[in-house]
Structures are given as structure tokens and as C-alpha cells.
C-alpha positions in Angstrom: 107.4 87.8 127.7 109.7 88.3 130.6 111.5 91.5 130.9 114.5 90.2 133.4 116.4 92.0 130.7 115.4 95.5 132.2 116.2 95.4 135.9 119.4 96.9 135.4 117.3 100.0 134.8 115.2 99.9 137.7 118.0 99.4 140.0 118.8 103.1 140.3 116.3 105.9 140.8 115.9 108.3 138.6 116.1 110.6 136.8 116.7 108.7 133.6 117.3 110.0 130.2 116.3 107.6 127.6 117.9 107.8 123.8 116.4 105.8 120.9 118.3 106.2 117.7 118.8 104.8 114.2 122.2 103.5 113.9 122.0 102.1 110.9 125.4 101.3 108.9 123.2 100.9 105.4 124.1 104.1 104.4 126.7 106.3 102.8 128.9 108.3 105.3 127.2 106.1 108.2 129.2 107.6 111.2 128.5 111.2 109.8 124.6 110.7 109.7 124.8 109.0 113.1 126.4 112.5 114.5 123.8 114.5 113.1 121.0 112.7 114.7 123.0 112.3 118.3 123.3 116.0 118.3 119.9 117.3 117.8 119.0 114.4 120.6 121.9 115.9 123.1 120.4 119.9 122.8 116.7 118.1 123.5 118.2 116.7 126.2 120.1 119.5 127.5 116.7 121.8 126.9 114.7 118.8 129.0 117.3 119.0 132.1 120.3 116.7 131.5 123.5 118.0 133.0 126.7 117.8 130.9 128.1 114.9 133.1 125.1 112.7 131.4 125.2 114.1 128.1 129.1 113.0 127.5 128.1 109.6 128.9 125.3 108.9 126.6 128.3 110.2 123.9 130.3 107.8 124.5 128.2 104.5 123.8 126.2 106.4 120.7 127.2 104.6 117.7 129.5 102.1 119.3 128.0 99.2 117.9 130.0 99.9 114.8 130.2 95.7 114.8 126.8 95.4 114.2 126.3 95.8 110.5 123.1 96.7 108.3 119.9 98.6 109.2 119.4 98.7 113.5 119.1 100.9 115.8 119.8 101.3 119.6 118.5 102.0 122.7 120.7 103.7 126.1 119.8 105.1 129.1 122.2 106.7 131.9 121.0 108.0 135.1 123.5 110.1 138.0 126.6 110.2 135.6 126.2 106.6 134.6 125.0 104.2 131.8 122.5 101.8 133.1 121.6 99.9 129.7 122.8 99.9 125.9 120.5 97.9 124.0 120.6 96.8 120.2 116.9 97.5 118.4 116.2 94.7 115.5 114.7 98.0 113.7 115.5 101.6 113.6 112.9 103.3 116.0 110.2 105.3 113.5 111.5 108.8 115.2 115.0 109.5 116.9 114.2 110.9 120.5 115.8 111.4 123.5 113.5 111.5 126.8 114.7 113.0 130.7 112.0 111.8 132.9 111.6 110.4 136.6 111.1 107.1 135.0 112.6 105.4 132.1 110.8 105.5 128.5 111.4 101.6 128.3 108.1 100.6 126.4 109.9 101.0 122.6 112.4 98.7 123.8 110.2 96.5 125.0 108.0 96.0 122.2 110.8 95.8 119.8 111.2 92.6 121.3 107.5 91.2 121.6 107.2 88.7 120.5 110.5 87.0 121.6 109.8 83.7 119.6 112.9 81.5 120.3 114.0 79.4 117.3 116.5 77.5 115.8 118.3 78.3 112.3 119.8 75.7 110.2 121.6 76.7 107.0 123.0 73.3 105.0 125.1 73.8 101.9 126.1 71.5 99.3 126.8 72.3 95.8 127.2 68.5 94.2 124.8 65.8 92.9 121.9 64.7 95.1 123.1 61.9 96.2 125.6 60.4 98.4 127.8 58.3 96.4 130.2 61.3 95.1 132.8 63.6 96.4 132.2 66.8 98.3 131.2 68.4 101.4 128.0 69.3 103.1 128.1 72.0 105.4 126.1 72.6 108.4 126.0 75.8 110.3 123.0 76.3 113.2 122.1 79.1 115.7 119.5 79.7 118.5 118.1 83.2 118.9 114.7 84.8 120.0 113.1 86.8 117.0 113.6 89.8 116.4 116.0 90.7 119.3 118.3 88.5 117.9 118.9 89.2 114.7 121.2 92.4 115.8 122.9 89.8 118.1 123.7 86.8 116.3 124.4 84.0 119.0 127.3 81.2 119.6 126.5 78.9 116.2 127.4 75.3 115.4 129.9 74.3 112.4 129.9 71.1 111.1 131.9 69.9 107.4 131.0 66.6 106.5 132.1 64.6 103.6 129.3 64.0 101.3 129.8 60.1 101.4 129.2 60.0 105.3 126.1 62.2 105.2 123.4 60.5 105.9 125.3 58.7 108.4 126.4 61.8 110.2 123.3 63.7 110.0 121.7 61.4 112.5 124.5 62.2 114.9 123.9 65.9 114.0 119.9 65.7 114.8 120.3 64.4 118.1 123.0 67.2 118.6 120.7 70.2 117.2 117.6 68.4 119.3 119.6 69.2 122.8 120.4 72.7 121.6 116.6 73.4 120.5 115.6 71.9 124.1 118.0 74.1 125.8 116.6 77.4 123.8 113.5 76.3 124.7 112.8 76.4 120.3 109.2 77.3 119.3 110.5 76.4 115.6 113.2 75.3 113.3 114.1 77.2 110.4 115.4 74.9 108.0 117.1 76.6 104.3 119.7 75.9 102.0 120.3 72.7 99.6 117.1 70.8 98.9 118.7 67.4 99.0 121.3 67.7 102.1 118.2 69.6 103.9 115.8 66.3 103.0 118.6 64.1 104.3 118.9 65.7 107.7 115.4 66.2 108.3 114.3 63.1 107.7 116.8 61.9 110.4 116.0 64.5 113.2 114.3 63.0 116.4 110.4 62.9 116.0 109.6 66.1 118.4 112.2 68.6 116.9 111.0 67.1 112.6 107.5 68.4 113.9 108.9 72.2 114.4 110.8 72.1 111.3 109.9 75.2 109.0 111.8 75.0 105.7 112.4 78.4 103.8 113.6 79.2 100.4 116.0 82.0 98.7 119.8 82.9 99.7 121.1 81.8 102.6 124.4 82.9 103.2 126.0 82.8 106.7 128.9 85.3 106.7 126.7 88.6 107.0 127.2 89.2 110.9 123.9 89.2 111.4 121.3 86.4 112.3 121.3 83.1 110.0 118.6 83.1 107.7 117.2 86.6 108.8 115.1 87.9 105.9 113.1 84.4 105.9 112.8 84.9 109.9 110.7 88.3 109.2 108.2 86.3 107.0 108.0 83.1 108.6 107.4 84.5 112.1 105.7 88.3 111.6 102.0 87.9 113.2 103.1 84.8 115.3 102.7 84.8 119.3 105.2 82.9 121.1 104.0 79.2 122.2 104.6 80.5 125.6 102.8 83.6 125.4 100.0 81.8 123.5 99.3 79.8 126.5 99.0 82.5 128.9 96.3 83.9 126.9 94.3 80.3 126.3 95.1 80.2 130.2 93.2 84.1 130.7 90.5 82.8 127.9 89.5 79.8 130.3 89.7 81.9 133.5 87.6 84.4 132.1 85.3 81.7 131.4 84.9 79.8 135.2 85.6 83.6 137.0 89.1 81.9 137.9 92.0 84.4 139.2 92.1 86.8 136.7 91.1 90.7 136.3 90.1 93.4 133.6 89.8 96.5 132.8 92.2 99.2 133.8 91.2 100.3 136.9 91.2 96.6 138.3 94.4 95.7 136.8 96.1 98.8 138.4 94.9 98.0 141.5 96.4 94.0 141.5 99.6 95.5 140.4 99.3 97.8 143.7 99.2 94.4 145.8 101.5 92.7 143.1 99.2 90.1 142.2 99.8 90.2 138.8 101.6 87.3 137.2 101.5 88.5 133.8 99.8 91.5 131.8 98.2 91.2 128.9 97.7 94.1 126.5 96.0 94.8 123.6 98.6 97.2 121.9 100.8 99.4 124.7 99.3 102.6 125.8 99.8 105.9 124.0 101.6 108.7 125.9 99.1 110.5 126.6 97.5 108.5 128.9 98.8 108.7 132.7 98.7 107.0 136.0 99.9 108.4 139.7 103.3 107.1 141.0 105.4 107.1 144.0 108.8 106.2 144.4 108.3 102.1 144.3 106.8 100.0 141.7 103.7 98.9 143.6 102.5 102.9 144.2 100.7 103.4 141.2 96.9 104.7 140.8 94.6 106.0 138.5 94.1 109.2 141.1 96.3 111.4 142.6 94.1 111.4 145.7 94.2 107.2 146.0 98.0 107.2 146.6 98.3 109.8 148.9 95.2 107.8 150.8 98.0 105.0 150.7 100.1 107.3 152.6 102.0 107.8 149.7 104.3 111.3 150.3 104.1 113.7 146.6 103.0 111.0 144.2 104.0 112.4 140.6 101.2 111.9 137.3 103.6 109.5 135.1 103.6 108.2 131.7 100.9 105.1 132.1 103.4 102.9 129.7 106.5 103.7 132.0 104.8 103.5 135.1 103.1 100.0 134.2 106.8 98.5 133.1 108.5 99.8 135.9 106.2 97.6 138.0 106.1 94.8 136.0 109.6 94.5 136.1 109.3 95.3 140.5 107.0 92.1 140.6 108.6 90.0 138.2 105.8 90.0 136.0 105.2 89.0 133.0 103.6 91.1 129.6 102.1 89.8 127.1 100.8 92.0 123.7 98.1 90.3 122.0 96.5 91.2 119.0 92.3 92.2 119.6 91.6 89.7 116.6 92.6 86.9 119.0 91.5 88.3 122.3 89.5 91.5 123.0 90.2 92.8 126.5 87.9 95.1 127.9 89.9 98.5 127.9 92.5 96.4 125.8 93.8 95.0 129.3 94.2 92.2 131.4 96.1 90.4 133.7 96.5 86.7 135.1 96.9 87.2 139.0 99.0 85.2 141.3 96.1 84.2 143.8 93.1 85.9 145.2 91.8 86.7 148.3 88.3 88.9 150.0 90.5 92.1 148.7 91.3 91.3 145.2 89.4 94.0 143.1 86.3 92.8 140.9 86.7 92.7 137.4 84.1 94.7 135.3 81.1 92.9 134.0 80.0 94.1 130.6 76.6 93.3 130.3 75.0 94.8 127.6 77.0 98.2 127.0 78.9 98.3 124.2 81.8 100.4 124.8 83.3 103.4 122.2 86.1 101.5 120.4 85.7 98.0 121.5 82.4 97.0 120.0 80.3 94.1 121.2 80.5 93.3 124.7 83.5 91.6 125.9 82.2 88.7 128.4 79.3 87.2 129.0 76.1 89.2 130.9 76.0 89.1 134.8 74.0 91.1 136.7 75.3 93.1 139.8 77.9 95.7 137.4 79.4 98.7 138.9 79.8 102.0 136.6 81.9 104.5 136.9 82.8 107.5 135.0 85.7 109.2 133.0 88.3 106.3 133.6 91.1 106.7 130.9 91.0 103.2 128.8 94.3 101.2 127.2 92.2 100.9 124.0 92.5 101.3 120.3 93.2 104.6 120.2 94.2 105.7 123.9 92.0 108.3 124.6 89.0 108.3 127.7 86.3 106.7 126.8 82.8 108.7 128.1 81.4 106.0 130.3 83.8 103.2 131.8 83.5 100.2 134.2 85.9 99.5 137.5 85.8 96.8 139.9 85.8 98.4 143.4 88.8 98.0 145.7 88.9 96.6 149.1 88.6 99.6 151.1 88.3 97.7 154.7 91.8 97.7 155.0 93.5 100.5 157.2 96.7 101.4 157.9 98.1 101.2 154.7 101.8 101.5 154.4 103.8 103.5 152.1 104.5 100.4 149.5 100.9 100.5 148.6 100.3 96.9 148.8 97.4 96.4 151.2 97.5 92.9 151.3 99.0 91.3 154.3 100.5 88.5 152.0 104.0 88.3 151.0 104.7 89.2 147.6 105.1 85.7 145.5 108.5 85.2 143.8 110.3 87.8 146.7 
């Protein structure tokens, strides 16, 4: 998953306050219960710091997506006076809160977008005979979108009305038409509902490559709700499903895990290749709880497990963070990629991993895990290999979020001196700068 979508907050520095609220217009009296929640959030926020100036911004976008109809919810933030992002949540967050921190709380906007499938919907009505040789009209309406995100943001759709007689002529047109769009949405599927017969016609008549994603779903499918087509078959048809992208780069960490290619594992060695912005993409077993931390400084790449290994950077009053804002925050510096993945299709050791750019002498060891079975994670993770290093009361990403007792960490590259304030202490440019 790539989280472009978030540099707006990261353009700024903090601090940030951070609102997640159920806007929801399923209700009675919708605007009324939106107030009540926004004003118990704005005297949190008040009690956490926020000045008045960013409380009366924050006001001002809360509930504006009056357009957006059914059950949703949304995400701002503001920093200095200013709103820096106003998202749109596919679901109402499980708890309203409201957050002032140094950092932005961007991890339940983030994972309300994992997995970011991108599909097409295709919704064909016709209400005559099944067959051609009669009067009517078969109509064709089709959408691209990335589930869930966007089905609180319906995009641009097709419109087609076609007479009945000219159907199965047309439709071939039509196929080659919704192939292009699928290519240029990069589609992992096509959603396929409505009339049985007009839907057979057209999908027998779609080029070979986009008839092989087709995904046909059953039960009402009207296209006048403001809201994603065909979104209550999306939910079933995609719930539990990686993205085809994202589901490479984890067969891509399976098979370097397996030759020792350029990957790590294991927090304290993943921390450290986001320190010299290796990391091309980070792969998670579920995100971290809150109350696991790391160090930061003021850039993305200053991060540490220890308070005492940034200032060793030369890193001036590092502050203990949130782990899951301090790890987005540099994602999003690096241009890296994240990647949540279920343990029953790959167990990382301290449920985390990360596919690195390139290595060199200084990229940190991954652990090995031999023969210990870890609290939590069961069986061992990777294969035996002599030569481990142990080290003790290293907080873990895992199951539950807590420290585990005994934990593993590659070492880092300590030969290198004169170690700037970035944190990076690899000579090499940073890859995609």
C-alpha cells in the first residue's frame, strides 16, 4: 500500500491534533448527534493543549461531508491554525477521539484503507426477455475505485443506454472500452451484477485478460445511492483479500527470507533500516498497539528503540513517541511502502518485516530463530542457523503488543562515526530522493 495520500500531513511540523469521528447520516437528527460527539472531542482537545485558533478550525470541516450519505465516518487534522487533511473513513472509527500530539495519530486512517484492492464495478440492467430480438434498453453503468476507501468516494462512472436489439453488437465495443479503464485503475477484479442475461452477453464478449477477473455478484444493485456501485457485494466479495500488489511483496519477502536476499526482521532490525531508509516496504502483522513506543527526533529517519541511541546520533532532545506514528511518519519520509498481512499467511518474527532497498557491510542482521520459540508467536519463524545474537527486553509488534521476556536483534553497524543529525549512517543517497 502506498501512503502518497499522507504527505500533506508531514509537510508541516507539529504539533498536530488528530479527530476521528462517526459522521454517520443513518440516523435520526444526524447533524444533532454529530454536535454532540464534536463537542466532547473539542473539551479533550482543549484539556490535551489545543489553542482556540485550532479548535474553531477543526469546527469548521466537522460534519461537512453532509454529501456523503449513509454510515461513514471522517478523519481531520490541523496543525498552527490550519487544516492539513480531511479524510472520508469507509467505516465509523470503533471510538470517537480526538488526539494533540507532536506527531500525527495517522495509523486508523491508514488501516481503514488496507487493503486498497482496486476494482472495477459493472451494474447492467434490463428488464425484458432474454433475448435480443425485442424492444428495450440495456443499461450499463461502470466505476473504478479502491476498496474500502472508495466506497465514501464514489468515482467518475461510465453511462451507456443501448437498445436491446444492438446489444450484443455493442457490448463488444463496450468490453474493449471497460478493458482500458480496468488497465488504467490498475483493476485486481471486476465486479460484475445485475441482469443475468445482458451480464452473460457482455461477459462473454470482454477481451480474454479482463473475462479472467470477472467476479459476478447477486442481490440489488441499484446505482442512484451516492455511494459506491455495488457496495454491499464489495464487502463480501473482497473482506480477507490482499491486494495482487501487496500479495507480491510478501511472495517477494517469502523468497528472500529463503536465499538471505535483502530483506530484515524483527523490530529492532527493521528500525534500524528505516534509520538509513532502506526500507522499501514494511510488512506488519497487525499495527502496533499504543502502548508500545520508539525514540524520535524531528525527521523521519531519527527513530530508535533507545533514548540513548539517538542522542549517540547526535540527535538534540529526542522525544519517546507512539511506535505506530513514529513508524508512518517515516514511511511516508522514505516513500515507503506498508503492507498488513494476516499471521495465517506469513508469521514475522515480532510480527515485522521489511523488504530493503539494497544492502551494504552496515545493513543490520536479521534475527535468526533457531530453536526458541518466542511468547505469542509459536514455532520458530525461519529456518535454524547457528551464530544468533540475544538480547533482552526489546518491545515486540506482536499479537498482543506487549514486551516479550527474551527477544532477538541483529546488531547495528557501529564502525561508522561522525554520525549526523538525520540519523542515516549510510554514506549512500537515499533511493527515490
Amino acid at each position: 500500500m502506498r501512503l502518497s495520500f499522507l504527505e500533506p500531513l508531514y509537510a508541516e511540523p507539529g504539533p498536530f491534533a488528530s479527530v476521528y469521528l462517526d459522521t454517520s447520516r443513518d440516523v435520526e437528527h444526524p447533524e444533532r448527534a454529530i454536535a454532540l460527539r464534536w463537542r466532547r472531542l473539542r473539551e479533550s482537545l482543549s484539556r490535551q493543549g489545543s489553542d482556540r485558533a485550532l479548535l474553531n478550525v477543526l469546527e469548521e470541516v466537522v460534519g461537512a461531508d453532509t454529501e456523503v450519505p449513509g454510515v461513514h465516518g471522517q478523519a481531520i487534522f490541523a496543525a498552527h491554525g490550519t487544516l492539513v487533511l480531511d479524510g472520508e473513513l469507509p467505516r465509523p472509527p470503533e471510538h470517537d477521539s480526538a488526539r494533540y500530539s507532536t506527531l500525527p495519530d495517522a495509523m486508523p486512517l491508514v488501516t481503514q484503507h488496507v487493503p486498497e484492492i482496486p476494482y472495477m464495478a459493472v451494474v447492467v440492467h434490463y428488464g425484458g426477455l432474454p433475448t435480443a430480438e425485442t424492444h428495450g434498453w440495456v443499461t450499463l453503468e461502470a466505476e473504478t475505485g479502491t476498496w474500502p476507501a472508495s466506497t465514501v468516494t464514489a468515482g467518475e462512472r461510465l453511462h451507456r443506454r443501448v437498445a436491446v436489439a444492438t446489444w450484443h453488437r455493442t457490448s463488444l465495443r463496450l468490453g474493449h472500452r471497460l478493458d482500458e479503464q480496468a488497465r488504467r485503475a490498475h483493476a485486481d477484479a471486476v465486479v460484475v451484477g445485475g441482469d443475468e442475461w445482458a451480464c452473460n452477453v457482455l461477459i462473454r464478449r470482454l477481451p480474454h485478460t479482463l473475462r479472467d477477473k470477472v467476479v459476478r455478484v447477486g442481490g440489488r444493485t441499484p446505482t442512484d445511492t451516492g455511494r459506491a456501485l455495488l457496495e454491499p457485494q464489495l464487502d463480501g466479495v473482497f473482506r480477507g483479500r490482499m491486494a495482487a500488489h501487496d500479495r507480491e511483496l510478501v511472495d517477494i519477502f517469502i523468497g528472500r527470507r529463503a536465499l538471505d536476499g535483502p530483506m530484515t526482521e524483527g523490530l529492532a532490525a527493521t528500525v534500524a533500516a528505516l534509520q538509513r531508509g532502506q526500507v522499501a516496504a514494511l510488512l506488519l502483522n497487525r499495527p502496533p498497539g499504543s502502548s508500545l513506543r520508539l525514540w524520535a527526533g524531528s525527521r523521519p529517519t531519527q527513530l530508535a528503540l533507545t533514548e540513548a541511541e539517538l542522542v549517540s546520533f547526535g540527535v538534540r532532545a529526542p522525544r519517546e513517541e507512539r511506535a505506530d506514528e513514529a513508524l508512518v511518519r517515516a514511511l511516508v519520509g522514505t516513500r515507503a511502502e506498508l503492507v498488513v498481512v494476516p499471521e495465517s499467511e506469513l508469521r514475522l518474527y515480532e510480527g515485522v518485516g521489511a523488504l530493503l532497498r539494497y544492502t551494504d557491510p552496515g545493513t543490520p542482521s536479521r534475527p535468526d530463530a533457531g530453536t526458541l520459540c518466542l511468547p505469542d508467536h509459536g514455532p520458530p519463524l525461519v529456518p535454524d542457523r547457528p551464530g544468533s545474537r540475544r538480547a533482552r527486553n526489546v518491545p515486540t509488534l506482536g499479537r498482543n503488543g506487549s514486551a516479550a521476556d527474551e527477544r532477538r536483534m541483529g546488531h547495528m553497524d557501529r564502525s561508522r562515526s561522525g554520525a549526523e543529525e538525520t540519523g542515516s549512517r549510510s554514506p549512500r543517497p537515499r533511493p527515490g530522493r
